[in-house]
N, C-alpha and C positions, 0 to 999 in steps of 0.2 A: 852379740853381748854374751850368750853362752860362754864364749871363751875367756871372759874377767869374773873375778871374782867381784871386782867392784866398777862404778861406771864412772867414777874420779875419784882423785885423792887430792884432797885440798891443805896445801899444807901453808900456814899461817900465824899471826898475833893472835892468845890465845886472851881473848878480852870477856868480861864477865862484865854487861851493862848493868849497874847497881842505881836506880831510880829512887827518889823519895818526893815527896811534897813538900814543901817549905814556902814558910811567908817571906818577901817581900824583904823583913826587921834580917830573918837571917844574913841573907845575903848582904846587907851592910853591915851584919856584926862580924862576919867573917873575910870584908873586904874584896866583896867577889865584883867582879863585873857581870851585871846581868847580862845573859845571852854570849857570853863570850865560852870557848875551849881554851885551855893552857893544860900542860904537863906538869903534874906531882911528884917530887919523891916520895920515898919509904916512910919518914916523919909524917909527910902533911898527907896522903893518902890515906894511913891508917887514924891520923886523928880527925880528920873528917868523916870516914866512915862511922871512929866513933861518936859522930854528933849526929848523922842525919836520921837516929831514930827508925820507926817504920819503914821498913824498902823493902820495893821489889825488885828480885832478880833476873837477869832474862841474860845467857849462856850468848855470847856474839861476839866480835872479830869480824873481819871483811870475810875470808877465807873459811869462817866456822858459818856466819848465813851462807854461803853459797854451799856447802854439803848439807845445810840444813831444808835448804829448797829442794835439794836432789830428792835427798828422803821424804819430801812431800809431794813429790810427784811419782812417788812407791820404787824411785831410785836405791840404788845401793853405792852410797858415799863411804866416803874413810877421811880419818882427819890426823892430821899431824902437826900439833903446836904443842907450847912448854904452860903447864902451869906447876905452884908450889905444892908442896904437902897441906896443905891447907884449906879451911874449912868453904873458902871461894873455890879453892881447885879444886874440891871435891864435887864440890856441885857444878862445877863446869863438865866433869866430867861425866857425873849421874846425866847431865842434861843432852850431851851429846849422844850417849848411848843408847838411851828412853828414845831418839827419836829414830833409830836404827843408824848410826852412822860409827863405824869403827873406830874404835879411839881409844889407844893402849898406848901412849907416850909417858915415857918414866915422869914421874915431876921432880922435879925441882927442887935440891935439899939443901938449902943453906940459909941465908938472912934476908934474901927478898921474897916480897910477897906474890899469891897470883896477880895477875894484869887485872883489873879492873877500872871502868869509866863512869865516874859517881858523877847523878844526871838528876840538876835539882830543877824541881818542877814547880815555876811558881803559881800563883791565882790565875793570873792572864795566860797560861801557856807553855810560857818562854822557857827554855830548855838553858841552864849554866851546868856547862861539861867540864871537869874534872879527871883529866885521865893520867893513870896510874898504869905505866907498860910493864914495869916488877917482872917476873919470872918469866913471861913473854919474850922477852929478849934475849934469856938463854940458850935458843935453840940451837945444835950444834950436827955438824956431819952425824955424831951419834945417835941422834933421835930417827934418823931416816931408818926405818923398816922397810931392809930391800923385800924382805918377800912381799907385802903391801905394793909397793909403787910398782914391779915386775906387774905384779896381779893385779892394776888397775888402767883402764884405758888410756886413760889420761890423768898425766898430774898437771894440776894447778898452782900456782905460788902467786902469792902478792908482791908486789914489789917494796913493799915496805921492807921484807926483808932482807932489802939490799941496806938498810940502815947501821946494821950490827954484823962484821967480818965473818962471827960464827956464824950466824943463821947465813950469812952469802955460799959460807962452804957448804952449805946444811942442801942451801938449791940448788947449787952445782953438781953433789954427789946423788942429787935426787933426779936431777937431768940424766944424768949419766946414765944410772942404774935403766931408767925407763926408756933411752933409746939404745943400750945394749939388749933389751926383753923386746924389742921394735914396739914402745910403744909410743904416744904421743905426748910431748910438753908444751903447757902453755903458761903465761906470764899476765896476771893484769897488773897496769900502769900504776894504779891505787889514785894516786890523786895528780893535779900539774906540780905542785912543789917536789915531791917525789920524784918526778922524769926529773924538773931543775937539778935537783943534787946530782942523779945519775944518768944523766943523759947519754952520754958516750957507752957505758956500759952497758944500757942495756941496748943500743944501738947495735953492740957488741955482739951480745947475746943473740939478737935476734940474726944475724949478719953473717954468724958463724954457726949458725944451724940447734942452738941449743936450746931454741925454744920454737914452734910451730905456731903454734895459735895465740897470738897477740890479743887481749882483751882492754879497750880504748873507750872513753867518752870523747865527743869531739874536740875539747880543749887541751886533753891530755895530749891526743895525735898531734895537736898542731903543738905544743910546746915540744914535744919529739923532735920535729924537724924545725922550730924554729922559725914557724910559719902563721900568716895572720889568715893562708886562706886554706881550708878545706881540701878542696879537691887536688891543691898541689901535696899534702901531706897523704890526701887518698893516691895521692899514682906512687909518691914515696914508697910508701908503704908495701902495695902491692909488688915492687920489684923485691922491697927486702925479705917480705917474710911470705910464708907457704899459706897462711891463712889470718886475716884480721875480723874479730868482730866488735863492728865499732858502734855507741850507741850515739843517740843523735834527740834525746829529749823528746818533745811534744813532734820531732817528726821522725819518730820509728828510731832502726837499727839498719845499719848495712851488714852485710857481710861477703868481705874481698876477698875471693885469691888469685891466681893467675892468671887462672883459665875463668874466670867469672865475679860480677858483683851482681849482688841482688837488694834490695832496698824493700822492707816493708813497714805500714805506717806504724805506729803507736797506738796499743792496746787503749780504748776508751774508759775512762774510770767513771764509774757514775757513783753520782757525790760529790766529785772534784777531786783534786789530789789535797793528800793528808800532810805527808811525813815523804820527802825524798828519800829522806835518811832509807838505803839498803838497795836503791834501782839497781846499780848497775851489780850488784853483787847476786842479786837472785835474776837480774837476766843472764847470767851467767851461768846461776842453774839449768837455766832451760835448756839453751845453746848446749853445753856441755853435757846435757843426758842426751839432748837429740842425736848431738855429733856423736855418741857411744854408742847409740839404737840406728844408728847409720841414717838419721834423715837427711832430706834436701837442705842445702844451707836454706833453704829459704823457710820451710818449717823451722829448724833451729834455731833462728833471727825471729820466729813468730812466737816461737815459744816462752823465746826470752824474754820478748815484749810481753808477753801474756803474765809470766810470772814478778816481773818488775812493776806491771802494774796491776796485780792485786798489795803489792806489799807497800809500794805509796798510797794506796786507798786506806789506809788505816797508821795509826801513830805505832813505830819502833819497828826494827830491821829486820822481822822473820816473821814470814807467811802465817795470816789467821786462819784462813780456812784455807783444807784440802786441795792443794796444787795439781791433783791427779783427777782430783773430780770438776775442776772449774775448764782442766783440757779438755778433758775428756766428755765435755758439755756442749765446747767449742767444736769438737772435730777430731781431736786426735786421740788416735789409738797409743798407749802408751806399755799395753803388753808387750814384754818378750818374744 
């Protein structure tokens, strides 16, 4: 690890979760479907923001938790996504920073706003999402900071940013950059509609060497290959790409490559589980600091386990307590 400056570079949707509490009355005055997610423009984002009153904010993105788990396992992350000039990106930014994680991406200066997912919370629980991608969606080959992705072990990208042509050039030129410096790229799936849209491409990607480390839940693998079973999507896999690590819910994590799979179970949550919302994004922290600190896959796949579930044990997408001391309680040494 001496030799990075950082132990990944997460580069991703720069989203800003905007929470409030609300009765029951709002959500039919605003015509919402309780419990449901849809996509807002520029209009309705900004004038629901100005209705919900009291909110908390909490700095999140797939790819902004997973550098944020690094950092609480006393990693050294960096981050590269787009937010606006604006008083959301500014605190996206403060947020990132405060928890040591690198983040100097110019914003954003024109008429749309930072990304934000306004997340109303009614009496019983129930969570209605609102998400606003704004300034998130600008990211461009420009934003990559080769000295960053050079000086970091591994870069990470979501797949979502196969959605927007610019941010696709943005991961290519960020591919590039980190296996001309030898170092290593990896890709998570993000979700199964996501492979739907791009399936061949990233098929692509992986097929022709431009990404190393595949990051999978089990449904997303088998909508990869188009497949209803498991183990035919694990031998796929294993021929196309250098290294897969696949999560597998209440039974563990695999993680495949060549020359080896190793299989461990699913960290025990006591309480029960909370909030899915952030598994596989802070098992991804683990795995990718371990894989930095040169562990066994099989530590890596434990660690990830271990960090996906402290973050389901409690409501919203980034670690409550110290990731460095809940390992390092368990067993692992996590010094340099």
């Amino acid at each position: 690890m001496s030799e990075f400056k950082f132990d990944a570079l997460c580069i991703g949707n720069a989203i800003t979760d905007v929470f409030s509490h609300v009765e029951d009355s709002f959500l039919v005055e605003q015509s919402l479907v309780k419990g449901s997610m849809r996509l807002v423009d520029t209009d309705e984002a900004l004038r629901l923001y100005d209705l919900m009153g009291q909110t908390t904010r909490i700095s999140g993105g797939s790819a902004g938790n997973t550098a944020a788990g690094i950092a609480s396992l006393g990693g050294a992350p960096a981050f590269i996504g787009k937010v606006a000039a604006d008083e959301v990106g500014e605190v996206y930014r403060h947020d990132m920073n405060s928890i040591g994680a690198h983040f100097n991406t110019g914003p954003l200066r024109d008429d749309l706003a930072s990304g934000r997912s306004m997340i109303l919370i009614t009496p019983d629980g129930e969570r209605t999402m609102n998400t606003y991608l704004g300034a998130a969606t600008k990211l461009t080959a420009f934003d990559i900071d080769r000295e960053v992705v050079a000086n970091s072990a591994i870069t990470y990208m979501e797949g979502y940013l196969w959605d927007e042509d610019a941010a696709k050039n943005a991961f290519l030129e960020a591919s590039r950059i980190a296996h001309e410096a030898g170092q290593l790229v990896s890709l998570s799936l993000s979700d199964s509609f996501c492979v739907d849209r791009f399936r061949d491409e990233f098929l692509e990607l992986i097929r022709e060497d431009k990404v190393d480390i595949l990051f999978a839940n089990e449904h997303e693998l088998k909508a990869l290959y188009q497949t209803s079973d498991i183990e035919t999507a694990i031998a796929l896999v294993r021929e196309d790409c250098t290294l897969t690590a696949l999560t597998l819910g209440s039974e563990g994590a695999m993680a495949i490559s060549r020359e080896e799979t190793v299989h461990v179970p699913a960290t025990a949550i006591i309480g029960g589980v909370r909030d899915l919302t952030g598994a596989g994004d802070l098992f991804a922290s683990g795995f990718l600091f371990g894989l930095a600190r040169d562990f066994s896959l099989s530590d890596c796949a434990e660690l990830g386990c271990l960090c996906a579930g402290e973050v389901i044990s409690h409501v919203g997408a980034r670690p409550e307590k110290p990731l460095n001391q809940i390992a390092e309680q368990t067993g692992f040494t996590l010094k340099a």
